[in-house]
C-alpha positions as CSV (number, residue, x, y, z in Angstrom):
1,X,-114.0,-92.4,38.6
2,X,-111.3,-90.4,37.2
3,X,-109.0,-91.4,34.9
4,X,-106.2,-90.6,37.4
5,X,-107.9,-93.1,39.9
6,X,-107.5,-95.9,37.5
7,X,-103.9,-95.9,37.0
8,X,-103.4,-96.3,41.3
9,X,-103.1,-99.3,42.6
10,X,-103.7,-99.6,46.6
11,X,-101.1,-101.4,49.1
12,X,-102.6,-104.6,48.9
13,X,-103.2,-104.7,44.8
14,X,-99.5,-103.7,44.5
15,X,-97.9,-106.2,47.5
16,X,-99.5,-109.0,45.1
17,X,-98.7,-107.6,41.9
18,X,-95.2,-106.9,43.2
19,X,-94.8,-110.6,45.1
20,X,-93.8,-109.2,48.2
21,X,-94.7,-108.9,51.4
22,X,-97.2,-105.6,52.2
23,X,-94.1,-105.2,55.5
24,X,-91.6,-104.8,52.5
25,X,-93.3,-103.1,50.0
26,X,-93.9,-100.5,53.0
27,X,-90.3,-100.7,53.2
28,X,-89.4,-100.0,50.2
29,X,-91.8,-97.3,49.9
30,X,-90.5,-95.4,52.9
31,X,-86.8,-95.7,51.7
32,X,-88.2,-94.7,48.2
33,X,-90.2,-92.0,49.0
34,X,-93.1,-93.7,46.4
35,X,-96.5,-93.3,46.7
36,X,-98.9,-91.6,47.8
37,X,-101.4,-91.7,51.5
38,X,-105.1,-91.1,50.1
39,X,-107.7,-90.7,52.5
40,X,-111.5,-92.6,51.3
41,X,-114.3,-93.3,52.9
42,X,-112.5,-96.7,54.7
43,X,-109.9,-94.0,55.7
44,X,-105.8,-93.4,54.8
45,X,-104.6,-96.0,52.7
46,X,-101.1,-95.7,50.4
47,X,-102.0,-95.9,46.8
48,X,-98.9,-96.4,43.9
49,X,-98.7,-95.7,40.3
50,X,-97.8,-98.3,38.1
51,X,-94.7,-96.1,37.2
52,X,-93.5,-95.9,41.2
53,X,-94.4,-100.4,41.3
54,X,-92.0,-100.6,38.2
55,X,-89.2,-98.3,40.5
56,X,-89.7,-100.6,43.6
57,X,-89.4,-103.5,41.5
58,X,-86.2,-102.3,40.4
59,X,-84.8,-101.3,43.8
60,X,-86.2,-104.7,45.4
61,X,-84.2,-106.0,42.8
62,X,-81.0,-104.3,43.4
63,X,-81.1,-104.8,46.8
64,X,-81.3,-108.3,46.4
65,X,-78.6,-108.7,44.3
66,X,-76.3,-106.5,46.7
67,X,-76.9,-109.0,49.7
């Protein structure tokens, strides 16, 4: 494994490290524009750096506090 490949998280890793629900961390990615679709042998899945999971945080958090 690459050293890359160790710094992704995939959807479901990042939905609990995050606390959120995979619906909104799909969301927030789409709004975002963070992460990345990676294709394995299971098939496409969306991966996230722990740099983008520190931006969603923040602009989950924003968001809440505008509502």
């Amino acid at each position: 494994m690459s050293r890359n490949r160790k710094h992704r998280v995939d959807e479901h890793r990042a939905a609990a490290l995050l606390r959120m629900p995979k619906a909104d961390l799909r969301r927030y990615s789409q709004v975002s524009g963070l992460g990345q679709l990676e294709t394995d042998a299971q098939g496409p899945k969306m991966v996230f750096t722990y740099e983008e999971l520190h931006r969603i945080c923040l602009l989950a958090t924003q968001t809440s506090k505008a509502a």
